[in-house]
Each structure stands twice: as structure tokens, then as C-alpha cells.
N, C-alpha and C positions, 0 to 999 in steps of 0.2 A: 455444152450442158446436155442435149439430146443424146451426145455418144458414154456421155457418163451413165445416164439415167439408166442407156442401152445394157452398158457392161453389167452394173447391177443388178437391171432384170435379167441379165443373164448368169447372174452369181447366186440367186438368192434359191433357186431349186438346188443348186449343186450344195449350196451348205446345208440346208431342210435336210436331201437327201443324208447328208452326213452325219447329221446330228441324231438320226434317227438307226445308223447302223450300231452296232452296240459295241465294233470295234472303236466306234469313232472319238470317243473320249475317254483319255487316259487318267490315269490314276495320277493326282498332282500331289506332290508332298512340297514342304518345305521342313526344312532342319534348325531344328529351334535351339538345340543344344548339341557343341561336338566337341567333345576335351578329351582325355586321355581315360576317364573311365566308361562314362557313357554316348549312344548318341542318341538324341532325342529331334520324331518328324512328329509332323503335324500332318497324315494324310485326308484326304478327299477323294472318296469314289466315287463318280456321276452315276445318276439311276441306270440299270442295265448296261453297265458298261462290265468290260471284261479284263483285267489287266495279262500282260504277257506273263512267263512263269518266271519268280523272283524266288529271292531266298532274303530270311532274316536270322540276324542272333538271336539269344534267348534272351526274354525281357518283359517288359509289364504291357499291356495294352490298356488306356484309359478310354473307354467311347463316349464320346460327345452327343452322338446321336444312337436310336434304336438301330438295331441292323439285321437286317435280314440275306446271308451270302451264301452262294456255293463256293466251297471250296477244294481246289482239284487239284492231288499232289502229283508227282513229278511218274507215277504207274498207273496214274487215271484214276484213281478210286478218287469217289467224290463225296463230300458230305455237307448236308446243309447246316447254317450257323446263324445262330438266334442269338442275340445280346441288349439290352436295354441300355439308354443313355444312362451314365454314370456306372455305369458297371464296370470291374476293374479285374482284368485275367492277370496269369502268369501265361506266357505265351514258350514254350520250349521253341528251340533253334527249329526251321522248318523251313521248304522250298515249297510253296503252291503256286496257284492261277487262283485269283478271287474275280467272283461275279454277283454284283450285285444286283439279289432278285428284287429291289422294292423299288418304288416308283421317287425315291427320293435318294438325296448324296448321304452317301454313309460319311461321317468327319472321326477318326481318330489321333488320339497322338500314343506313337511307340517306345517305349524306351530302351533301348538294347545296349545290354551288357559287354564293354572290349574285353578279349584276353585279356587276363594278364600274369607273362609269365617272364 
């Protein structure tokens, strides 16, 4: 029991520290919908976090929550992104980095358009 307690105290700075880098938590989605026309996620940004650079189709973005993000396209040029919960984009085909400025998880779901030819 002493050596467990031990490990723990010795685990519990190393996730603090990690939780606190902005690398440290990624962008979770899950896929709510995937057929042959659209596909539909359900993403979650954790506050200050940064996702690596993705790409999406063109599609609808519904936001769940307010959001406050930078966003950094594939030549650097960056721009900030204001949205309100319930607010509803058309989002065109795009490659960025997003980075969540606000102290809370941004929650969208995407809907993107398949070819079809």
C-alpha cells in the first residue's frame, strides 16, 4: 500500500504538469453520423488547448457552446473566431490549427458534405 501511495505521489505532478501545457489535450471528437452522403462529429476542444493542423470538407458547423478561437491556416496567417452557442456557419472546405482562447471547452458538431461523383 505504501509503494502504491509512493507511485501516485509521484504521478500526480507529472499530470498537473501536463494538464497545464496547452499541448496536452487534444481535440476529442466522436462521429455521430457516416453514410455515403454526409459525415457528422461531435467535437470537444479543452480550454487552451491547440490541435495539430487538420483539414475538413465543406459543411455546416452547429455550436453547442460560445467560442472564442484562433485560427491558423496551413501559411500562418491567423485569425480570431467569435461564435455564440446555437449559432449555425456554413463552413467551406479548409486546412487549419485551432486554438482555444477561453477558459472553457468549446463543444461542436460538423457536418461535412461526401463527393459525389
Amino acid at each position: 500500500m505504501k509503494r502504491l501511495l509512493a507511485v501516485v505521489g509521484l504521478c500526480i505532478p507529472v499530470l498537473v504538469a501536463g494538464a497545464q501545457n496547452n499541448q496536452a489535450a487534444p481535440q476529442q471528437s466522436k462521429t455521430e453520423i457516416d453514410n455515403d452522403q454526409v459525415i457528422a462529429r461531435r467535437y470537444i476542444h479543452p480550454p487552451h488547448s491547440k490541435t495539430p493542423m487538420h483539414s475538413h470538407r465543406a459543411g455546416v458547423v452547429v455550436y453547442l457552446t460560445d467560442v472564442h478561437e484562433r485560427s491558423i491556416s496551413p501559411d500562418g496567417t491567423a485569425k480570431e473566431v467569435f461564435h455564440k452557442r446555437g449559432d449555425v456557419v456554413w463552413a467551406p472546405a479548409r486546412q487549419h490549427i485551432l486554438e482555444n482562447l477561453a477558459d472553457e471547452p468549446i463543444e461542436a458538431v460538423e457536418i461535412e458534405l461526401k463527393d459525389h461523383r
